[in-house]
KOLSEKE-497872 format. One record per residue (C-alpha): residue in one letter; x, y, z; residue number from 1. Coordinates in nm, 2 decimals. Each point is the difference from the previous one (the first is absolute). Example, Ala and Ser with C-alpha at 12.3 -4.5 7.8 and 13.67 -1.06 7.14 Angstrom:
% residues 2
A,1.23,-0.45,0.78,1
S,0.14,0.34,-0.07,2
//
This chain:
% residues 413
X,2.02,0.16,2.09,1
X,0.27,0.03,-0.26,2
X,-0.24,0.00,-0.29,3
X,-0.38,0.03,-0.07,4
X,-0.29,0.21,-0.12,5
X,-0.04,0.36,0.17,6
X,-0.33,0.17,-0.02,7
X,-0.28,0.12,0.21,8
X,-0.26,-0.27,-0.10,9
X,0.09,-0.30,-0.14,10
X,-0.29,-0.25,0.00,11
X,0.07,-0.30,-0.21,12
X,0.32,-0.01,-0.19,13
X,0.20,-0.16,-0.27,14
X,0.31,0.15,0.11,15
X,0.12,-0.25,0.25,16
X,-0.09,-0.33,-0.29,17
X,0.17,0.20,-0.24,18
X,0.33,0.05,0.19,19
X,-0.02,-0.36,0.11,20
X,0.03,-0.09,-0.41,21
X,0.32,0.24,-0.04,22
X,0.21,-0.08,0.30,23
X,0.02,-0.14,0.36,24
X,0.00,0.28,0.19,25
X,-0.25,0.04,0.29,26
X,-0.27,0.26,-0.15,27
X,-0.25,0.18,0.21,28
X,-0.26,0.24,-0.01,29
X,-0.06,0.28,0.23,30
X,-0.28,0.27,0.05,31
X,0.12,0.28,0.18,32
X,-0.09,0.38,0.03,33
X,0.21,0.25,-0.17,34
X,0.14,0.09,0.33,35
X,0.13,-0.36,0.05,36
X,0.12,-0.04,-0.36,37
X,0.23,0.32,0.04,38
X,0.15,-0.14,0.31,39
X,0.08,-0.29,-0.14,40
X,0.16,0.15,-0.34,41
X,0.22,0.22,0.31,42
X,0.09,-0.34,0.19,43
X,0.12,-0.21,-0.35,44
X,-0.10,-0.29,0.16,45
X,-0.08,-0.20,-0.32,46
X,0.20,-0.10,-0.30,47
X,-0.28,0.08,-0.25,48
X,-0.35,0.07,-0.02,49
X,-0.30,0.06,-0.21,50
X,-0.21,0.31,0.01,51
X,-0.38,0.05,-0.11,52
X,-0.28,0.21,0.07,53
X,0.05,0.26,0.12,54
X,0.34,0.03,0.12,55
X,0.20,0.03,-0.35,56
X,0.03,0.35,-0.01,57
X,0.11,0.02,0.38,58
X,0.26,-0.26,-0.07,59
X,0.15,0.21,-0.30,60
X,0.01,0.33,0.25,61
X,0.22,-0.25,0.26,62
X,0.24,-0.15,-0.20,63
X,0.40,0.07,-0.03,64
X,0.03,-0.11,-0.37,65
X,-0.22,-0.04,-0.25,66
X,-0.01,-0.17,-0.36,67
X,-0.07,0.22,-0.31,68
X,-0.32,-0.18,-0.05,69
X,-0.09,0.05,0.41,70
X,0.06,0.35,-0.08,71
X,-0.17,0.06,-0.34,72
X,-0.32,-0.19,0.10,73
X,0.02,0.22,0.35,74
X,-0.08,-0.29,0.20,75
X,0.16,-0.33,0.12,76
X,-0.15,-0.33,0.05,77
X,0.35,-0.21,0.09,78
X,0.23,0.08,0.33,79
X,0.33,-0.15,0.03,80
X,0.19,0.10,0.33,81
X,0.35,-0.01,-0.14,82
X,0.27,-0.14,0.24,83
X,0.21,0.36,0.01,84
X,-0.36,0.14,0.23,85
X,-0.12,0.16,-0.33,86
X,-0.38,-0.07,-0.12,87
X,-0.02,-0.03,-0.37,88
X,-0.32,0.01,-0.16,89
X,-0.11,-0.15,-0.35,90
X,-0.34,-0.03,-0.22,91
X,-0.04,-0.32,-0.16,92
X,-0.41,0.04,0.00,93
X,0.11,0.18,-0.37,94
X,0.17,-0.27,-0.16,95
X,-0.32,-0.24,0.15,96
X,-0.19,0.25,-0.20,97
X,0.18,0.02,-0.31,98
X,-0.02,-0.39,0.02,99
X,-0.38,0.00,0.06,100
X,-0.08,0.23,-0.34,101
X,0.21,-0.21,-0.21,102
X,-0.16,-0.31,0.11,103
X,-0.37,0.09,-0.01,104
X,0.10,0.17,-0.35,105
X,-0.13,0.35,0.08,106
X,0.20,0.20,-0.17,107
X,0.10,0.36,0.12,108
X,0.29,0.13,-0.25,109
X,-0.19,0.32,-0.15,110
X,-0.34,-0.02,0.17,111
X,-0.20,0.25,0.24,112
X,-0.01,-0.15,0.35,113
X,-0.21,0.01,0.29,114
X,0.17,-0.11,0.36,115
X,-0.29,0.00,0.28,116
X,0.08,0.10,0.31,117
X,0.28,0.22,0.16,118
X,0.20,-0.23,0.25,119
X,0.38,-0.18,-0.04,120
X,-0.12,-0.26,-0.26,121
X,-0.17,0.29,-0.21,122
X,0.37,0.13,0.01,123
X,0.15,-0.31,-0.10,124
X,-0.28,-0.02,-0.31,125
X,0.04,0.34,-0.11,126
X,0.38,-0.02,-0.01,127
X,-0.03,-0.35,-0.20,128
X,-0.22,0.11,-0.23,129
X,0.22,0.27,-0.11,130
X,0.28,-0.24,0.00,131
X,-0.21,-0.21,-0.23,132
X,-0.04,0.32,-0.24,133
X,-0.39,0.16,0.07,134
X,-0.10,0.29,-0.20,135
X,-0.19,0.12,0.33,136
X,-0.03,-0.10,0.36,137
X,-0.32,0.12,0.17,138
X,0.01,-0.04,0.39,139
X,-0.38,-0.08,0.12,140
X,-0.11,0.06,0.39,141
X,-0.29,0.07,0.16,142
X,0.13,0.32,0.15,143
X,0.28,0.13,-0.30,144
X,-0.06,0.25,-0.24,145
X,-0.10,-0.33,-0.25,146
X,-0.27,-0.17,0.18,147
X,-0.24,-0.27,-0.12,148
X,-0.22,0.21,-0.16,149
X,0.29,0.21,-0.20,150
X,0.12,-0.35,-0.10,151
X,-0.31,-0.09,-0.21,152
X,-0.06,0.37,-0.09,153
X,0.31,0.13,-0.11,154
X,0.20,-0.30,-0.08,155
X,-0.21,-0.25,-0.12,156
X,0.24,-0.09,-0.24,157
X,0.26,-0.15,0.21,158
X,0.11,-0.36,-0.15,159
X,0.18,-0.16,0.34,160
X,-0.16,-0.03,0.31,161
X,0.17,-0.05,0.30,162
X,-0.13,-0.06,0.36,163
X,0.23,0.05,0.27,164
X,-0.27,0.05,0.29,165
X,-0.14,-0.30,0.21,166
X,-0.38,0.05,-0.14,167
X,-0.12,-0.38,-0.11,168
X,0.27,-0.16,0.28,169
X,-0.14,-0.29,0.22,170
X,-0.22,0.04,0.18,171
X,-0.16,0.25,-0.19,172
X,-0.04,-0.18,-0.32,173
X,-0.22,0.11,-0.28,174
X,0.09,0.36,0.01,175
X,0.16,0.16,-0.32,176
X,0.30,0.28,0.05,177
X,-0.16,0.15,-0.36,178
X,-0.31,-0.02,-0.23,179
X,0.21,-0.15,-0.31,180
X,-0.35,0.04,-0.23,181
X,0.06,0.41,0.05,182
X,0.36,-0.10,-0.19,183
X,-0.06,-0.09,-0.34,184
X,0.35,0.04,-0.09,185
X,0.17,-0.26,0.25,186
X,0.27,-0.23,-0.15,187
X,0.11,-0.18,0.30,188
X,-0.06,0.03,0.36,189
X,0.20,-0.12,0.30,190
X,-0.11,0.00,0.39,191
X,0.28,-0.07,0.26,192
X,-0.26,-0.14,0.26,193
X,0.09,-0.39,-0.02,194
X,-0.29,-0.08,0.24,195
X,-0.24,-0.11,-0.15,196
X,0.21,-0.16,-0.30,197
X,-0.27,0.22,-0.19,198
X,-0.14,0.33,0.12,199
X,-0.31,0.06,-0.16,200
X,0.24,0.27,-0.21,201
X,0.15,-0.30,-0.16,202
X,-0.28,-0.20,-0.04,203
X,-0.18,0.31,-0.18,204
X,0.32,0.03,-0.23,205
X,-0.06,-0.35,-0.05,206
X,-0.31,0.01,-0.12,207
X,0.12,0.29,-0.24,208
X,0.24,-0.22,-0.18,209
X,0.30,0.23,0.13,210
X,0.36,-0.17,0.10,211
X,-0.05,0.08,0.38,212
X,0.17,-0.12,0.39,213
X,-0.01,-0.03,0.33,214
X,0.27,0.07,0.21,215
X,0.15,-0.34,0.12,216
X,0.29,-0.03,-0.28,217
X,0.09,0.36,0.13,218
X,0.02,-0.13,0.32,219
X,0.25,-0.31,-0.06,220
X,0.20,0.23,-0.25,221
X,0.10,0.24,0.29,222
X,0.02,-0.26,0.23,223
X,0.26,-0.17,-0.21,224
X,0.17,0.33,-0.08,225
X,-0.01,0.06,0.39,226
X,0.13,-0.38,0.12,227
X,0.34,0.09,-0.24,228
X,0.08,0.30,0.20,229
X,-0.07,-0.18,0.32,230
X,0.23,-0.30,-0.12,231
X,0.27,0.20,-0.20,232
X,-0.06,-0.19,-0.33,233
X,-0.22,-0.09,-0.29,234
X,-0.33,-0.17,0.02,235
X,-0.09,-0.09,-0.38,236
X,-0.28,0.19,-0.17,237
X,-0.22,-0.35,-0.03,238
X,-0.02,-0.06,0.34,239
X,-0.29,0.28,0.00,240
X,-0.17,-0.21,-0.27,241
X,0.04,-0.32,0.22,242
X,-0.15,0.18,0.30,243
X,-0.27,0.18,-0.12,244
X,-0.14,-0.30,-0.19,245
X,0.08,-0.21,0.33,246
X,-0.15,0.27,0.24,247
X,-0.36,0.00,-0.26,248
X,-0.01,-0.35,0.07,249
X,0.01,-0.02,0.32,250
X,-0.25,0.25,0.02,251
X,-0.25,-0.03,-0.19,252
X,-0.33,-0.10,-0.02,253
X,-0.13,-0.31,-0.24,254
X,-0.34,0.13,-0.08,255
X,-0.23,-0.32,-0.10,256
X,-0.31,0.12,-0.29,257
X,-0.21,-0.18,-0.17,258
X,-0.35,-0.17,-0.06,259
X,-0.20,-0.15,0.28,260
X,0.09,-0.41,0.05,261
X,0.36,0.08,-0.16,262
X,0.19,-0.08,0.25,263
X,0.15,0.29,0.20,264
X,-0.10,-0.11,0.34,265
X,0.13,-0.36,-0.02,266
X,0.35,0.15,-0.22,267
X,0.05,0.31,0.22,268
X,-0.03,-0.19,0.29,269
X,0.27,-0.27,-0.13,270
X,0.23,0.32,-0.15,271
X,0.00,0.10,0.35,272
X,0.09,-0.24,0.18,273
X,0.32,-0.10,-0.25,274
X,0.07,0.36,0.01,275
X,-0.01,0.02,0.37,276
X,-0.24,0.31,-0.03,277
X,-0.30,0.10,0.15,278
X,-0.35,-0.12,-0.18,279
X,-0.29,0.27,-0.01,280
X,-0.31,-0.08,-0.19,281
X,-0.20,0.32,-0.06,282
X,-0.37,-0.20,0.01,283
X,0.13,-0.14,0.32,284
X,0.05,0.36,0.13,285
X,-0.31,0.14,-0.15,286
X,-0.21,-0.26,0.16,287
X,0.24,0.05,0.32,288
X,-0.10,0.39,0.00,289
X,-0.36,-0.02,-0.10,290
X,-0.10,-0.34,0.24,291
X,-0.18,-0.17,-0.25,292
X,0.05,-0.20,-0.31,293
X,0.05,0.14,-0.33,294
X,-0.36,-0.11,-0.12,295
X,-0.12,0.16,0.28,296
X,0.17,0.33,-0.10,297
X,-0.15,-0.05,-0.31,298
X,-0.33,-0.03,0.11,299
X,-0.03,0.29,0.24,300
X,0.26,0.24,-0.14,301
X,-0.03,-0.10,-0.40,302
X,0.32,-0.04,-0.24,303
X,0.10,0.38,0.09,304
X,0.02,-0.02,0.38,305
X,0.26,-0.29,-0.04,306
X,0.17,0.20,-0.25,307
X,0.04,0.30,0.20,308
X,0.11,-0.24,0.28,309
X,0.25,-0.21,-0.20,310
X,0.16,0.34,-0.10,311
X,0.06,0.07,0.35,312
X,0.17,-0.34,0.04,313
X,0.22,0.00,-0.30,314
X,0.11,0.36,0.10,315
X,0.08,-0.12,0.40,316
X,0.16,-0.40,-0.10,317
X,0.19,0.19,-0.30,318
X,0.15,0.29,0.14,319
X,0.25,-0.22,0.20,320
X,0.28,-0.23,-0.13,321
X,0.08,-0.36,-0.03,322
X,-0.31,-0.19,0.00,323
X,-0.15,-0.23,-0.23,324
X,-0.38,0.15,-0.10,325
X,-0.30,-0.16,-0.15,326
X,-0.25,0.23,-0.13,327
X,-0.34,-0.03,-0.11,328
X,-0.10,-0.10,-0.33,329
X,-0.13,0.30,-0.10,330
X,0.27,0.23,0.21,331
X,0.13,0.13,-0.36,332
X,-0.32,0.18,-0.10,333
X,0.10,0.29,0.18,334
X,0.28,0.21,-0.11,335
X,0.08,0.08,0.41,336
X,0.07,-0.36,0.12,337
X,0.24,-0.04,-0.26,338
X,0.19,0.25,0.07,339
X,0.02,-0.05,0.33,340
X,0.14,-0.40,-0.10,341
X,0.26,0.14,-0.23,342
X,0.12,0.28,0.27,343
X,0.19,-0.29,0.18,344
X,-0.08,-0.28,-0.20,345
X,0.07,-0.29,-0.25,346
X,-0.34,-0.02,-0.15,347
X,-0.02,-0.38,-0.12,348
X,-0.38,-0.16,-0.21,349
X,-0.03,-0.32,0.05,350
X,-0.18,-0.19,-0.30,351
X,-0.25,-0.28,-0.02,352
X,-0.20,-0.16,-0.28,353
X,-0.33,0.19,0.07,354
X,-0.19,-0.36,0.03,355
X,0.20,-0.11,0.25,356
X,-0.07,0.29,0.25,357
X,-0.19,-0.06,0.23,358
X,-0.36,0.19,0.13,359
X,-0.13,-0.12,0.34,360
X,0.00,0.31,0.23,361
X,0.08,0.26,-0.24,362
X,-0.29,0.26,-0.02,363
X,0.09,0.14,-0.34,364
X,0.09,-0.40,-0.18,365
X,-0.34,-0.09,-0.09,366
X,0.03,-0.25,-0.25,367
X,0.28,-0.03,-0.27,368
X,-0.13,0.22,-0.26,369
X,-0.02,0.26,0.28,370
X,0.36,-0.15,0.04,371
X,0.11,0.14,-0.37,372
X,-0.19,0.31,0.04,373
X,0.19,0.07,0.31,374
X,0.36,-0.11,-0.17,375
X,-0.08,0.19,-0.33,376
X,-0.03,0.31,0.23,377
X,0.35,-0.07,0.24,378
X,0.18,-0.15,-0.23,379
X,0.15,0.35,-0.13,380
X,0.04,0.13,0.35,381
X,0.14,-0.29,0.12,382
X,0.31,0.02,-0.25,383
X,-0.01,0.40,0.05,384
X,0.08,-0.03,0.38,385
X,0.26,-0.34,-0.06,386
X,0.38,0.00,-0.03,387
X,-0.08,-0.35,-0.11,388
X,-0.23,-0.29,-0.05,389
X,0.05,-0.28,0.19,390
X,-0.21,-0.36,-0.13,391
X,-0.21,-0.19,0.27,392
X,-0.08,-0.27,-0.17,393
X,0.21,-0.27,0.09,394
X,0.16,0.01,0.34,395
X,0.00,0.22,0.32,396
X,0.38,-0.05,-0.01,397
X,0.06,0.08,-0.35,398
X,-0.19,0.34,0.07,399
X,0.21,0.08,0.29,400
X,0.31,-0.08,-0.18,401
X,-0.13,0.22,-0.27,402
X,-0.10,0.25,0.18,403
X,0.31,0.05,0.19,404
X,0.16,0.02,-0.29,405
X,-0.16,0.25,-0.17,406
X,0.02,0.20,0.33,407
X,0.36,0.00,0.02,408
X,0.06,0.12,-0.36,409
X,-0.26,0.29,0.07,410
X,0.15,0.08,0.31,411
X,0.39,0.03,-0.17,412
X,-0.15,0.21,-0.28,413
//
């Protein structure tokens, strides 16, 4: 291996895509116990590799040579065996950083922070953030001196958050590194997990109004930092814009909402197929899971037996990446399935003329005034949990092409 991605689990990662997009070297990633990894920092049998969790700070203690930023952050995140038998050792996960907070807008200069967690990345945020000019950076961990509990008692009043630990990461969606609500004072928050593309962190920042990010833009930044010091020259600044925004839409999910009869069955199943994706209708699963038809869950379980059970879909089908989704018509009315489309997801309403939709099979579409009722109701929530509106009124084609078009400039955003 002369380059690749060190660390002791690795799952699924953007690394290798990334490094494809910068350069033509052969990129690989490698899972190996600390043990191993020291060996191979003694052999120098690579050119240059990347380090994660939870090697960093063992990769600092083993190197010849350091950078002033590898040795003010305390940890290293880039190896380069240098061709004298020397091992040089560099932190580009800062400037990835530093990129990220400008970006989302989240503004440090002067502020009290709060970094959670205690690892290598929590040295890389701490030392950025006083880079970046904080008034005060607070280290959170479960077992430190400021502990969850001290962070809401005694210092409430921090105005960054930062989450350096892997709470909310895939698989474990849904969990929160922090109870924002016991943080009235928050200005901007920031969460270096970058899967999910949302940790429920986010998504609760989100829904607070505050300028707020995942951690894929960091990712690309220190990847493209990294890839210059593996090649020996420049890689401009904008290819991390071109990445990211081409990484998002590779990834992501188009989420299909709106009424019953509008069409997200017969324009998801089109989107995916020109897309090349895989198709998942959510009544199709719930009927799958439940073995009988949706009038039938209706009638033995009432309206909020489905729900509970379409919850439990939306969360399963959305937690994983690059599908096309049709909900439900009425998916939106709780606050919990759309969040768990907008974790991963482009979330897309399709729109019909409300006497054109039509009512065979549908438990809840009565007759048209029940119809108007119904879109009086959704009609807010529908634009609440939409990037965009997408028209169904003409053309299954001219909503795919529409659709894909506002995916695209959601996912580049």
């Amino acid at each position: 291996m002369q380059y690749g991605l060190i660390g002791a689990k690795l799952g699924h990662s953007y690394s290798p895509a990334i490094h494809a997009q910068l350069s033509d070297y052969d990129y690989r990633l490698c899972e190996l116990t600390e043990d191993a990894f020291v060996d191979l920092m003694k052999s120098r049998g690579f050119k240059g590799l990347n380090v994660t969790i939870p090697y960093k700070v063992v990769a600092f203690n083993h190197c010849d040579a350091l950078s002033d930023v590898a040795r003010e952050v305390g940890c290293v995140n880039t190896l380069i065996a240098r061709p004298d038998g020397t091992l040089y050792g560099h932190n580009t996960d800062i400037g990835g950083f530093i990129a990220l907070s400008k970006r989302a807008g989240v503004v440090i200069a002067g502020k009290k922070c709060a970094i959670l967690g205690s690892g290598g990345t929590s040295l890389t945020a701490r030392t950025a953030c006083r880079r970046l000019g904080a008034r005060e950076v607070v280290i959170v961990s479960r077992s430190g001196p400021v502990d969850y509990e001290a962070l809401y008692r005694d210092h409430a009043d921090v105005e960054v958050l930062v989450n350096t630990t892997p709470v909310g990461m895939y698989p474990n969606n849904g969990r929160a590194a922090a109870d924002i609500s016991r943080l009235p004072n928050l200005t901007g928050v920031l969460d270096v997990v970058y899967n999910p593309d949302k940790t429920a962190l986010i998504l609760d920042a989100e829904a607070r109004g505050l300028p707020c990010a995942g951690g894929l833009y960091m990712l690309v930044g220190q990847a493209r930092e990294a890839a210059a010091l593996f090649m020996g020259r420049d890689i401009p600044e904008s290819e991390t814009d071109r990445i990211y925004g081409m990484l998002r839409a590779e990834a992501l999910n188009v989420v299909l909402v709106g009424m019953p009869g509008s069409g997200k069955t017969s324009v998801g199943e089109a989107l995916a197929r020109r897309m090349g994706r895989e198709y998942v209708d959510c009544d199709a699963e719930i009927v799958k899971r439940a073995g009988m038809s949706i009038p039938d869950i209706f009638a033995s379980q009432g309206e909020a037996g489905f729900r509970d059970l379409e919850a439990r879909v939306i969360a399963d089908v959305c937690r994983e990446k690059s599908r096309v989704v049709a909900t439900g018509g009425g998916a939106v009315l709780r606050d919990e399935n759309v969040r768990a489309m907008r974790q991963n997801g482009v979330v897309l309403m399709l729109a019909r003329d409300i006497d054109a939709l039509p009512m065979d099979g549908r438990p809840l579409s009565s007759g048209r005034e029940a119809l108007r009722r119904m879109w009086t109701v959704r009609e807010p929530k529908y634009r609440a949990a939409a990037d965009a509106c997408i028209d169904n009124d003409t053309t299954i084609d001219a909503a795919v092409t529409a659709a894909m078009e506002a995916y695209h400039e959601a996912a580049h955003r």
